[in-house]
C-alpha positions in Angstrom: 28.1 -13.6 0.1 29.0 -11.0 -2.7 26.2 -8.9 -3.4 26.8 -9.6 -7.4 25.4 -13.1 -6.7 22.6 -12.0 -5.0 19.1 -12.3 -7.1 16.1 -10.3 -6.1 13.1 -11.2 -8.4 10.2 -8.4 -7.4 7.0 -8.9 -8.7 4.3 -6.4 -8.7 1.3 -5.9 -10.9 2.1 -2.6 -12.8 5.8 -1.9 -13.9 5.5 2.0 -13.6 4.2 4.2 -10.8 0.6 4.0 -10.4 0.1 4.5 -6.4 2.3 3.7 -3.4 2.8 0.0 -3.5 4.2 0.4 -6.8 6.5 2.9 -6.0 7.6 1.2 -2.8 8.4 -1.9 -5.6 10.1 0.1 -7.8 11.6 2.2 -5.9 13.5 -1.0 -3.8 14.0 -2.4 -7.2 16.3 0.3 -8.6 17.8 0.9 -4.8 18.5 -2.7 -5.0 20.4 -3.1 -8.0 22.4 0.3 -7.5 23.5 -1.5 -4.5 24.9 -4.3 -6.6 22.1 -7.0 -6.6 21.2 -8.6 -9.6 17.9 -7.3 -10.1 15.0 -8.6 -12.0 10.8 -7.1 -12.4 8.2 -9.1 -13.3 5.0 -7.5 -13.9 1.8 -7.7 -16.1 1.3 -4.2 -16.9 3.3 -1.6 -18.6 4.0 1.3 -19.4 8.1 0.3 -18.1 9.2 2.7 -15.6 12.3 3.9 -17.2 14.4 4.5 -13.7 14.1 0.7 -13.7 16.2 0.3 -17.1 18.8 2.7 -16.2 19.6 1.4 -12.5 20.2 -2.3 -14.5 17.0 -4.0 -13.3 16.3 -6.4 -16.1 12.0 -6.1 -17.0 10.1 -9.0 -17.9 6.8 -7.4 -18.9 3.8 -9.4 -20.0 2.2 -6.6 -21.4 -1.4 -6.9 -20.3 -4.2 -4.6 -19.2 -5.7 -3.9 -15.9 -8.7 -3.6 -14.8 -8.9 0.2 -16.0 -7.2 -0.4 -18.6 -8.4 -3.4 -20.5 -11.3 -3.0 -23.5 -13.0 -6.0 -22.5 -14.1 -6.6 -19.2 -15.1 -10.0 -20.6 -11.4 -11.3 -21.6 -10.1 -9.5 -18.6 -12.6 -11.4 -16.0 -11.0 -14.8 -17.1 -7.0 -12.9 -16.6 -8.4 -11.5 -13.1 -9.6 -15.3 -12.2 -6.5 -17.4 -13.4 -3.8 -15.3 -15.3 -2.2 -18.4 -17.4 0.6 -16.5 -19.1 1.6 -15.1 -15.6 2.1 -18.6 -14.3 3.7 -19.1 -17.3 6.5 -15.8 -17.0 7.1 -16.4 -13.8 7.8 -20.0 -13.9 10.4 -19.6 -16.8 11.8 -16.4 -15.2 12.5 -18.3 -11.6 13.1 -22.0 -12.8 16.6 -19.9 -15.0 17.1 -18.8 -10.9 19.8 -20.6 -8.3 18.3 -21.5 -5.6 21.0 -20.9 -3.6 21.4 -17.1 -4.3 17.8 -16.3 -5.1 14.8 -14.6 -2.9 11.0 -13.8 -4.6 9.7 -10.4 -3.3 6.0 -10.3 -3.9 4.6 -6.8 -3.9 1.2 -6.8 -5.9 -1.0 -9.5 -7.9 -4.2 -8.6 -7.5 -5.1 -6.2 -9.7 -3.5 -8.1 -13.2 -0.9 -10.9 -12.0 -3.7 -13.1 -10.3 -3.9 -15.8 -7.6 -2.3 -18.5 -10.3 1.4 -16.9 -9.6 1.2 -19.0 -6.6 1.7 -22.2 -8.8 5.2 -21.1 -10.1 6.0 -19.5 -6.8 5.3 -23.1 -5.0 7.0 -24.9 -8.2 10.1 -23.2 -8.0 10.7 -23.7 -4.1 12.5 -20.7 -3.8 12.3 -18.4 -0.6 9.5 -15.7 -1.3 8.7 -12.3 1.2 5.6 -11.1 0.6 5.0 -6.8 1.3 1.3 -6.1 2.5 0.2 -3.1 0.9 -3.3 -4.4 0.9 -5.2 -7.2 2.9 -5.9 -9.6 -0.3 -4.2 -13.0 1.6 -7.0 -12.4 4.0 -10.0 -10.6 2.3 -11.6 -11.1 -0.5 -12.2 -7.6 -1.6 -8.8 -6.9 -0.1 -10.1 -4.1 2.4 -11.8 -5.3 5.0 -14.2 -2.8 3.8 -17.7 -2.7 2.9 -18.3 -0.2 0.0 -22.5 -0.5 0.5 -22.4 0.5 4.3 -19.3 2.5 4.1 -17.7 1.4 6.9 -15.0 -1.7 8.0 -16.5 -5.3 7.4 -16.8 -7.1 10.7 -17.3 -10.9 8.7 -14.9 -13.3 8.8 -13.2 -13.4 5.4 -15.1 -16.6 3.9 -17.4 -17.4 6.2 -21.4 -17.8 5.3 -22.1 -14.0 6.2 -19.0 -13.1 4.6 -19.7 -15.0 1.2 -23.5 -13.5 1.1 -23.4 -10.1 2.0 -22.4 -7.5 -0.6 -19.8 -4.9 0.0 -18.2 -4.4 -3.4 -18.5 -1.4 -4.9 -19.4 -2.7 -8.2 -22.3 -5.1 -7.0 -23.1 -8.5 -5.7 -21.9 -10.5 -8.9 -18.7 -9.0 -8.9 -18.6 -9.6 -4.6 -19.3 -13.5 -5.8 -16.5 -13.2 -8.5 -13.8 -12.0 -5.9 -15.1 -15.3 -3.7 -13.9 -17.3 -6.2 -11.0 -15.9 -6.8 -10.7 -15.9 -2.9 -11.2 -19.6 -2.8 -8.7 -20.2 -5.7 -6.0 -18.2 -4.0 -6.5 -19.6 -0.8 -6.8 -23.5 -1.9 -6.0 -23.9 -5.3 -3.0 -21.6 -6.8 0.0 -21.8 -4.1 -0.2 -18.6 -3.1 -1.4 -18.7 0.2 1.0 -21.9 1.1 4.0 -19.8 0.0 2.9 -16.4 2.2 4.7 -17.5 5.3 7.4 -14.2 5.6 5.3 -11.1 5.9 6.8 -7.6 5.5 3.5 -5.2 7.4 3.7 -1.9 6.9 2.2 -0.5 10.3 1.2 -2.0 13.5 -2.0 -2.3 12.9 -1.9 -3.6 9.3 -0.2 -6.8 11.1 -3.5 -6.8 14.0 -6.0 -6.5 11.2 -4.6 -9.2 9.2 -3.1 -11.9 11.8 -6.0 -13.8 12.9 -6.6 -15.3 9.1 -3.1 -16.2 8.6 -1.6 -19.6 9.2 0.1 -19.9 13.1 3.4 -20.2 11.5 3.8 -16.8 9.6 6.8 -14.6 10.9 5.2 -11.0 10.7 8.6 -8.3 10.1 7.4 -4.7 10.4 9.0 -2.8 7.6 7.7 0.9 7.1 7.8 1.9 3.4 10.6 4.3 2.4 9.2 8.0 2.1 10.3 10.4 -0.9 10.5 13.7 0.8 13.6 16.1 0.7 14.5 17.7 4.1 13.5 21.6 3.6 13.9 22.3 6.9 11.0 23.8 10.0 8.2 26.4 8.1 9.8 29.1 10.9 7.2 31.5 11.0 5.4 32.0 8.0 1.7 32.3 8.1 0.0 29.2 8.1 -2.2 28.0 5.1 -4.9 26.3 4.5 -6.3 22.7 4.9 -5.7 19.9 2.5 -7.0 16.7 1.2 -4.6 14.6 -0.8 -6.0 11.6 -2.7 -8.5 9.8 -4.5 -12.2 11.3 -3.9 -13.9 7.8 -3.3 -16.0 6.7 0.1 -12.9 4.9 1.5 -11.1 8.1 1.5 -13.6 9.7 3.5 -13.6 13.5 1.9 -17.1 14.2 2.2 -16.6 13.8 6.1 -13.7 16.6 5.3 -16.0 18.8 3.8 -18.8 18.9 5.9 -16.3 19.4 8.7 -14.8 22.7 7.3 -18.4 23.6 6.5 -18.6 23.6 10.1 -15.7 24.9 11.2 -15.7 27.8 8.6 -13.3 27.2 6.8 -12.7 26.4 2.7 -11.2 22.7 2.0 -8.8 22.0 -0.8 -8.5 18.5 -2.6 -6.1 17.6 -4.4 -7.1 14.5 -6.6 -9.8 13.1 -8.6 -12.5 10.4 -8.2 -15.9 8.8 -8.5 -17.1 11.4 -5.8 -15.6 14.9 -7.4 -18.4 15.9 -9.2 -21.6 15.1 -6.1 -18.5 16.9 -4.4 -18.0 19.6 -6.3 -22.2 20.1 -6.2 -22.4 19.8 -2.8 -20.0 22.0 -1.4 -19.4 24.8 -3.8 -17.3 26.7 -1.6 -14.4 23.7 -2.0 -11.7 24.0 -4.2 -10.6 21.0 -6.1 -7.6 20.9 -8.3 -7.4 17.7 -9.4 -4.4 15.3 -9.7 -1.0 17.0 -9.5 2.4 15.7 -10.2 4.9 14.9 -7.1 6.4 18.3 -6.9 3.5 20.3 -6.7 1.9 17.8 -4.3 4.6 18.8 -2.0 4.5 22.7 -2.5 1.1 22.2 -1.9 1.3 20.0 1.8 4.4 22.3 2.3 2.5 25.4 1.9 -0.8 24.0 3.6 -1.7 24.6 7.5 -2.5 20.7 7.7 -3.3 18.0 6.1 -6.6 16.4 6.6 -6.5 12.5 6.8 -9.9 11.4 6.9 -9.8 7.7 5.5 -12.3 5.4 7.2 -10.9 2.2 6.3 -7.9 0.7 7.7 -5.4 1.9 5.1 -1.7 0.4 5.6 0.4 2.8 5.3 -0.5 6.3 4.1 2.5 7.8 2.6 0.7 11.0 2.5 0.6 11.5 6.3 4.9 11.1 6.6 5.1 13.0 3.5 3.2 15.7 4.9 4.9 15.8 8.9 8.6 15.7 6.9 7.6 18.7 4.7 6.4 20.4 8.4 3.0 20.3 7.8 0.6 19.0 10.8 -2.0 16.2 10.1 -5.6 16.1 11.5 -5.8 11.8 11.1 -8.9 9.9 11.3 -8.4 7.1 14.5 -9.4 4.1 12.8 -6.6 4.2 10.5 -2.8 3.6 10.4 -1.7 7.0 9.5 -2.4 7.5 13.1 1.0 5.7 14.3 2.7 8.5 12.7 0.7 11.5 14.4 1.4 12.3 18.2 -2.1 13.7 19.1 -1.8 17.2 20.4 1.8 17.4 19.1 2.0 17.2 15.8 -1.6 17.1 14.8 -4.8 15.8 16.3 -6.8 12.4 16.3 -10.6 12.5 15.5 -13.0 10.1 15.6 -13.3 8.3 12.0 -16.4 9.1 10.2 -17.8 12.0 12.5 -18.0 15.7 11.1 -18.0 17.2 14.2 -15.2 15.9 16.0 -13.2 16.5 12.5 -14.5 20.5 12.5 -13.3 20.3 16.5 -10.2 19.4 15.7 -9.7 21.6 12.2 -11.5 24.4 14.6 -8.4 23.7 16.8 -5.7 24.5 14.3 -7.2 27.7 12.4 -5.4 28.8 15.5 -1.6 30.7 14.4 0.0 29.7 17.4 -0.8 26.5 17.4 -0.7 26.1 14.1 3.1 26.9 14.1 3.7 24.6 17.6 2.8 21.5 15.5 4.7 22.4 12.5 7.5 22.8 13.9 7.2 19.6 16.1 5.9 17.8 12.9 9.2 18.4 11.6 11.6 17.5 14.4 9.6 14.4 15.2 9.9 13.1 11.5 13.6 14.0 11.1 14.7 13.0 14.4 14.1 8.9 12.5 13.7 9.5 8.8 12.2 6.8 6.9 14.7 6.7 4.0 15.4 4.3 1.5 18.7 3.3 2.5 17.0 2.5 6.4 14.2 0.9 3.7 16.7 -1.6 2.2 18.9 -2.5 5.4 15.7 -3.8 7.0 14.3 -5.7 3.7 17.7 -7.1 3.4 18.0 -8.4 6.5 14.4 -10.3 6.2 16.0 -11.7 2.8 18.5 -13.3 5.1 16.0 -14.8 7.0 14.0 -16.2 4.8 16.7 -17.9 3.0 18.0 -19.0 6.0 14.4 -20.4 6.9 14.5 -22.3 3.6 17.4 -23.7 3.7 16.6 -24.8 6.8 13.0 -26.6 6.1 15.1 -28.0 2.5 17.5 -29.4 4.9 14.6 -31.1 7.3 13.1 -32.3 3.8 16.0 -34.3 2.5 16.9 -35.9 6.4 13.6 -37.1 7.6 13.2 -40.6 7.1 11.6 -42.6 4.4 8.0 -43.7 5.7 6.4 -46.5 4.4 
């Protein structure tokens, strides 16, 4: 089929660049079109990322807040639950779609789009792919997480110990809000009856999540596309320092990073900002903490850095960081709980460490204040990452491909449909 009657309608939450998932939407969007796709983005929350508008991907923008962004929490609650005017959009936008040349790619709809998207996704019977950047089809706080014990959730998503323990962040009520929005995605909206193509992002994204999903899911594994520019191996500079990149909450683990360069002598660096900077910044004077930084200096900074220090302690998905950081030829010190760990050959181009435990993160960071060493794993950080890049164009081959299938597949169950017999 000629590409020009191809359709790709991508839906994510936030029509700009607000963390990876919407990149990796936005980014395929624009690759997409450029390609010679007809492109469209429907999203709740603005501002419009202008690359969009120039690559030809027509915007249909509902212009609502977020959670951070919205002046009443009140108003927003009832959006968060059951987001009317997204059913709405969408159902308008897909029912002008042919069936025949259409796919829906689902990025995001948790954080503004809502669990009601599912209704116009189901009405419209059109084939949908859905990309897990997070584990929302399966948890209700879309971790696996529990923010009171810091630490991964071992409940069954639902189930009586589930539904009355608290691990939100925010408190109990808000724990018993995501519940019902749970139960309404799950039941109610379409959603979950529509998730049946599933793009994971790591291995162990797809073993986390598999065992709440319906037996007849097809699971694709799809690593996101990686923005870094081949700058070739460090050669033999001196080594840096050791870096943190991203948000300073418990999840994130950076208070595991710096008691661990407490004990390994060493000063961290973070780069970001969140609820933890300032007990942080109390704590461990000796820290330096730059705050958020735009893309480019991100990368001077992993470029210049002797590692980067990955010490998540949930599951994470994909951590864009950790490939970022091996292409620039930077070793990364990962925790062993999450999935940045696929992308780190222990001993080789960085080191494993036990997730949540100082002192096996200071062994390992103790480890790498070695120059020799040091300059061993960069160099192997960066033939290992070019030797199988993850571009965009490698990105889009493989998404393209699933589109395929997924048509194919409902095509297929339209076909079983319209030939079974008529019961009485």
């Amino acid at each position: 089929m000629p590409l020009s009657k191809m359709r790709v309608v991508v839906v994510n939450d936030h029509a700009h660049v607000n963390g990876g998932s919407a990149k990796v939407a936005i980014d395929s969007a624009k690759g997409f079109a450029r390609r010679g796709y007809r492109v469209d983005f429907f999203s709740a929350v603005g501002p419009v990322d202008p690359g969009l508008t120039e690559a030809g991907v027509k915007v249909t923008l509902l212009d609502q807040p977020d959670v951070a962004s919205t002046t009443s929490l009140a108003r927003f609650g009832a959006q968060w639950l059951w987001n009317a005017a997204a059913t709405r959009g969408l159902a308008n936008l897909l029912a002008a779609c042919d069936p025949a040349h259409t796919i829906v790619h689902v990025h995001g709809w948790a954080k503004a789009l809502s669990p009601s998207i599912g209704q116009a996704l189901k009405g419209a019977g059109l084939p949908v792919v859905f990309t897990l950047h997070d584990y929302s089809l399966a948890c209700p706080n879309g971790g696996f997480y529990d923010y009171g014990a810091a630490g991964n959730c071992d409940y069954k998503p639902m189930s009586s110990g589930c539904v009355a323990h608290n691990c939100d962040s925010r408190g109990y009520r808000r724990k018993l809000m995501r519940v019902g929005r749970h139960a309404l995605m799950r039941y109610a909206s379409g959603l979950y009856d529509t998730a049946r193509h599933l793009i994971s992002i790591s291995r162990l994204q797809r073993e986390a999540i598999s065992p709440y999903m319906p037996k007849n899911v097809v699971f694709y594994d799809v690593g996101n596309p990686i923005d870094v520019t081949d700058m070739g191996p460090k050669g033999d500079h001196a080594p840096g320092g050791f870096v943190f990149v991203g948000r300073l909450s418990a999840e994130k683990g950076p208070r595991y990073f710096a008691q661990a360069a407490r004990l390994a002598g060493v000063s961290p660096v973070f780069v970001g900002d969140g609820p933890l900077r300032g007990a942080l910044e109390a704590e461990f004077p000796e820290a330096t903490f730059l705050g958020w930084r735009g893309p480019t200096e991100v990368r001077e900074t992993l470029r210049a850095a002797r590692a980067l220090v990955f010490p998540s302690v949930w599951y994470e998905g994909q951590p864009l960081t950790v490939y970022e950081s091996l292409g620039l030829s930077t070793p990364v010190i990962v925790s062993d709980l999450c999935a940045g760990r696929e992308a780190v050959v222990d001993g080789e181009t960085g080191f494993w460490f036990k997730s949540s435990d100082a002192q096996s993160l200071a062994a390992a960071i103790s480890r790498l204040t070695d120059d020799v060493i040091a300059r061993n794993m960069a160099q192997a950080s960066y033939a290992r990452y070019w030797a199988d890049p993850l571009t965009l164009d490698r990105h889009l081959d493989s998404i393209a491909a699933i589109y395929e299938k997924a048509r194919a597949a409902c095509r297929a169950q339209s076909v079983d449909l319209q030939t079974a017999p008529n019961l009485p």
